[in-house]
C-alpha positions in Angstrom: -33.3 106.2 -20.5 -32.8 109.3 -19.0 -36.1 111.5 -19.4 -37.1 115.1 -18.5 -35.9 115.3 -14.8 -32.7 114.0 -15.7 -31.7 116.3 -18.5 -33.2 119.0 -16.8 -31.1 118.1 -13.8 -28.3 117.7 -16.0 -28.4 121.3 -17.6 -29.1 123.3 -14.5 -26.0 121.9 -13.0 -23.9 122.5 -16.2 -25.1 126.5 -16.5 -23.5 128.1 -14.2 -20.4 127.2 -15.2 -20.7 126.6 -18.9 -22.4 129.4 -19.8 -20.4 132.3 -21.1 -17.7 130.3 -21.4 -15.6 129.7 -24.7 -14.7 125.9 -26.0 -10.7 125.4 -26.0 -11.4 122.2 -28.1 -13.3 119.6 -28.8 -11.9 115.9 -28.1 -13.7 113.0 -30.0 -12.4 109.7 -28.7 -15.9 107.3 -30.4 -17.6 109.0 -33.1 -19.7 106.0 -33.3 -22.7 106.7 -31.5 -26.5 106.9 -32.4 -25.3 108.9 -35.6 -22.1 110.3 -36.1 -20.4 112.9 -34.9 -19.6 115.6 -37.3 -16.1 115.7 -38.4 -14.6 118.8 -38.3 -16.4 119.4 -34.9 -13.5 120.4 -32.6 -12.6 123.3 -35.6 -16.1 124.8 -35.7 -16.1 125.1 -32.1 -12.4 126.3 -31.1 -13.0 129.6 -29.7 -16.9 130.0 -29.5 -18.6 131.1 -26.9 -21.4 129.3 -25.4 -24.2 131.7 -25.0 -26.8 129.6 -23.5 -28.0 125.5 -22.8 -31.9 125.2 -23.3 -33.8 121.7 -23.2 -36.4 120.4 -25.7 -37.9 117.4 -24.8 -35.0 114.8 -23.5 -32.5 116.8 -25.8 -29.8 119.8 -24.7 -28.8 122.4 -27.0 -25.7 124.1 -26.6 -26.4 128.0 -27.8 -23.4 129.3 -30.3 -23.5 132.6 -32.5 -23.3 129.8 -35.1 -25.8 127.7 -34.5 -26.3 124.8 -31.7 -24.8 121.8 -30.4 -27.3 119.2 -29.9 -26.6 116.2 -27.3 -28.7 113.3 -26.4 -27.8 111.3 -23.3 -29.3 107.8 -25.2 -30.5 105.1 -23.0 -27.5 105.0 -20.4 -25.5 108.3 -21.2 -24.4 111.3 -18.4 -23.0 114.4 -19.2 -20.6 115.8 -16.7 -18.7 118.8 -15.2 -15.0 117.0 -14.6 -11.8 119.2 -13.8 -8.8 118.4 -16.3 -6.7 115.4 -14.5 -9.7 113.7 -14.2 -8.8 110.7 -15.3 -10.2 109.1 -19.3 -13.3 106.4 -18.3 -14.5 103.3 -21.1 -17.1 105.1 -22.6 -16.0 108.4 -22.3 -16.5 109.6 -25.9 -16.8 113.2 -26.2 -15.3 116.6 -24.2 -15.7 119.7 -24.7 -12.9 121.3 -23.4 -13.6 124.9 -21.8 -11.3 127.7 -21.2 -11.9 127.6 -17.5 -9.4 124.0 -17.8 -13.3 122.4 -16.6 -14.3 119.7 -19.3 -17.5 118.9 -20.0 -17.8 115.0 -20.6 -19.9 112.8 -22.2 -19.9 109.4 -20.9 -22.8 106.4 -22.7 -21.9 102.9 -22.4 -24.3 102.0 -25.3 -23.5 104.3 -27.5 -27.3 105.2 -28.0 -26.5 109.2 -27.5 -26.2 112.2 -30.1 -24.1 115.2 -30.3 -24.9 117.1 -33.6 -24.6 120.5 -35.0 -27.7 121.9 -35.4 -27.8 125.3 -37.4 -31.7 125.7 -36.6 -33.3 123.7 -34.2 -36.9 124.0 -34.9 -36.4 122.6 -38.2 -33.8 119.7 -37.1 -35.1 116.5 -37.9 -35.4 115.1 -34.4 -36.8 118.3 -32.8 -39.6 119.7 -35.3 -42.2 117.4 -34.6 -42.2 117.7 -30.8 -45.0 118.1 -28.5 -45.8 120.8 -26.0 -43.1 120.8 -23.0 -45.2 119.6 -19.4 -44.2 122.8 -18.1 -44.9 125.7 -20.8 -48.5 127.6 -20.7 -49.9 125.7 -23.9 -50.0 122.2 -21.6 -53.1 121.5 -19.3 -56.3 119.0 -19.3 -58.1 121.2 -22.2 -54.8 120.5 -24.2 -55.1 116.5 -23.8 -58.4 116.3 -24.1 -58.5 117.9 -27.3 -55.7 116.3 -29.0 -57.2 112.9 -27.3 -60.6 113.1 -29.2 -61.2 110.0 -31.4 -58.1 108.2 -30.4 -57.8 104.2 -29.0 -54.5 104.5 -27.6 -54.1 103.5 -24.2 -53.8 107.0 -22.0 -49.7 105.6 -21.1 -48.8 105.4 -24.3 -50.4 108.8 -25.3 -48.9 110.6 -22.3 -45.4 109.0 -23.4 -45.9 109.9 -27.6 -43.4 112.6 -28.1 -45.5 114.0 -30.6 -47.8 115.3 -28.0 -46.0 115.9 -25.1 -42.4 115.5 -24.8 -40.1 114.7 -22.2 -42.3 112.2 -20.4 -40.9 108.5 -20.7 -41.6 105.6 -19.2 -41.4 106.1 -15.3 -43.0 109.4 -14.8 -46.0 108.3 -17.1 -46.7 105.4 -14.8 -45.7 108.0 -11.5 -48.7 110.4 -13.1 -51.1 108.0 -14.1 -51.3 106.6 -10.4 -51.1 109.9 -8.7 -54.0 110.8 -11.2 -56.2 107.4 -10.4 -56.3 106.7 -14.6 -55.8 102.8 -15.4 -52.8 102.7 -18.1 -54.9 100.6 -20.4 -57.4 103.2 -20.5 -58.3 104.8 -23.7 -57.2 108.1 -24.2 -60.3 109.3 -26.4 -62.7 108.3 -23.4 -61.1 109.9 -20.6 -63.1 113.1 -19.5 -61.3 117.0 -19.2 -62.2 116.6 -15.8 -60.0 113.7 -15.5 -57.3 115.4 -18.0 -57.0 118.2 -15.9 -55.8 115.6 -13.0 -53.3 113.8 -14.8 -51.8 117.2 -16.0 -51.5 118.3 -12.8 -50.5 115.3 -11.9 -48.1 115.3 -14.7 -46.2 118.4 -13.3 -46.2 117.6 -9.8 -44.4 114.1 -10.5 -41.5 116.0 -12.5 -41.7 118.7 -9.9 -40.8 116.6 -7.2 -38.2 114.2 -9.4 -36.4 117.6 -10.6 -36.1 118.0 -6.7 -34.4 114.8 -6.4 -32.1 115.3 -9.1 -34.0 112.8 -11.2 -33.9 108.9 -11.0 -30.6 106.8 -10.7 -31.9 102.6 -11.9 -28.4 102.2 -13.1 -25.9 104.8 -15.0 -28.0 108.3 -14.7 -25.4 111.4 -12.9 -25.8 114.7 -13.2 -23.3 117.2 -14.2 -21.9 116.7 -11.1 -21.1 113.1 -10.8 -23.9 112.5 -8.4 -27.1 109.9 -8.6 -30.6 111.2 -8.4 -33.1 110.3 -5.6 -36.3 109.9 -6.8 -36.3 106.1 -7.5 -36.7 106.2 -3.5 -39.7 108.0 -3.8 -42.0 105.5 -6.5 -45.1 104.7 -5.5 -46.0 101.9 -8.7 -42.8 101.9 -10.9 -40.7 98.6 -10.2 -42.9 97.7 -7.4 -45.0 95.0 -8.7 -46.4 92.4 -5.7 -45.5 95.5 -3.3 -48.0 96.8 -1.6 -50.2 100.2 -2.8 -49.0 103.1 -1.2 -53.1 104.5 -1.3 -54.6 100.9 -0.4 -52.0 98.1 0.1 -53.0 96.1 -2.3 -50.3 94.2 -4.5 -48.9 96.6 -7.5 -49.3 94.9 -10.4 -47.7 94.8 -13.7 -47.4 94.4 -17.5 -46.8 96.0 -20.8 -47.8 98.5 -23.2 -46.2 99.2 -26.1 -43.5 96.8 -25.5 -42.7 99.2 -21.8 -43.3 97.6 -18.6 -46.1 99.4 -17.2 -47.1 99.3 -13.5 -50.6 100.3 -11.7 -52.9 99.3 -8.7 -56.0 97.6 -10.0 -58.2 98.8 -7.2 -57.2 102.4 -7.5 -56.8 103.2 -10.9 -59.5 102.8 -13.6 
C-alpha cells in the first residue's frame, strides 16, 4: 500500500502543474472502487480551479472554492501526470481533465482507492480521527510517550495506528524501529522517552530519506510522473529475512504482528 513517502511523492510531482489550473472535465470510466464515486462529479468540477493539493495521512485533497476532492491510492493505486494521446490502461478509472490538455489519471488495479467530495475535511469521516503528521511540530518522543502510557500494544503496531500517528504503514515502521534499536514486539507503554525520542527521530529520518527516493516501488507504486521509487534498494530489515544485519550480520528475521509481516534483528533490537 502506498504510505506517506509515496503520496507525498506523488503530490509534489502533481503541484507544479496542477495547481492553479482549472478541471475541463471529469472522466469516470469505474465508479466501483472502495466507495463510490459521486455522481454528478465531472458537473461539480467543470470549470473549477484547483487552488491547492495538501496531504493528511496517506490521503490527497484536491483544494476547490467549493470544497475538496479527496483521493486515496488504495493498496496498488498511482496517480499520474499523462499528456492527452496517452493511451486508456485496464484500470484506469478516473481523469481529471485539466485545461492545460495534461490529464491527471488515476490508475488501481484493485479497486481499493477513493476519490470523494469532501466539503470539510476535518470533519470527513476518514480524516477526523487522524493522528499527528511525523513531520508537524506536535510529533516527538514526549508526544509517544505520553500517548503510550498504560498501553500493551506492541511498539509496531502503535507506531502504524493511524489514530496516533498517521501516514506510517508497514515498511517504514519496521525501517524506524531498526534504525531506533526497539524490538517490534516491544510494549509500547514500557518503552522509556529516552528511547521515544530515538524512534521519532528515527521516524523522520526514514521518511526523509524514502521522500528522497521517491518512495518505494514492491510492485505498482509511480509517482505522478510515471516513474518507480528507489528506496526498496535502500532496506536494511524489510523483506530481508535470513539476510544478513546490515549493523551485525546476523540473519534478519521475521514474523507478524497484527496480521503484517514484521521484520527485525534479534541481536540488535530489544
Amino acid at each position: 500500500m502506498p504510505e506517506l513517502p509515496e503520496v507525498e511523492t506523488t503530490r509534489l510531482g502533481l503541484v507544479p502543474r496542477v495547481v492553479g489550473r482549472r478541471i475541463r472535465d471529469v472522466v469516470v470510466r469505474e465508479p466501483r472502487l472502495r466507495w463510490p464515486v459521486p455522481r454528478g462529479l465531472a458537473a461539480r468540477l467543470r470549470g473549477a480551479q484547483v487552488r491547492a493539493i495538501h496531504r493528511r495521512g496517506k490521503y490527497l485533497l484536491f483544494e476547490f472554492e467549493a470544497g475538496h476532492l479527496l483521493v486515496h491510492l488504495g493498496m496498488s493505486g498511482s496517480l499520474t501526470l499523462v499528456p492527452p494521446d496517452r493511451p486508456v490502461r485496464r484500470h484506469d478509472h478516473v481523469d481529471l481533465v485539466l485545461d492545460s490538455g495534461d490529464i491527471v489519471r488515476l490508475n488501481d488495479a484493485r479497486r481499493f482507492g477513493a476519490v470523494l467530495w469532501v466539503r470539510d475535511p476535518a470533519r470527513h469521516p476518514l480524516l477526523d480521527g487522524l493522528g499527528v503528521e511525523p513531520f508537524d511540530d506536535a510529533f516527538g518522543g514526549d508526544y509517544l510517550h505520553r500517548v503510550s502510557h498504560g498501553r500493551r500494544a506492541p511498539v509496531k503496531q502503535f507506531l502504524m495506528d493511524a489514530r496516533v500517528v498517521t501516514g506510517i504503514g508497514n515498511i517504514y515502521a519496521n525501517e524506524a524501529l531498526f534504525a531506533a534499536r526497539i524490538h517490534p514486539s516491544r510494549a509500547s507503554g514500557r518503552i522509556s522517552r529516552s528511547r521515544f525520542d530515538r524512534l521519532a527521530g528515527a521516524v523522520r529520518a526514514t521518511l526523509t530519506r524514502a521522500l528522497a527516493a521517491g518512495g518505494s516501488t514492491l510492485r505498482d507504486f509511480v509517482g505522478s510522473d510515471g516513474q518507480p521509487g528507489h528506496f526498496q534498494l535502500e532496506y536494511a530489515v524489510y523483506g530481508r529475512e535470513g539476510s544478513p544485519c546490515p549493523a551485525c550480520g546476523a540473519p534478519v528475521r521475521a514474523g507478524r504482528h497484527a496480521g503484517r509481516s514484521t521484520f527485525y534483528c534479534a541481536s540488535c533490537q530489544h
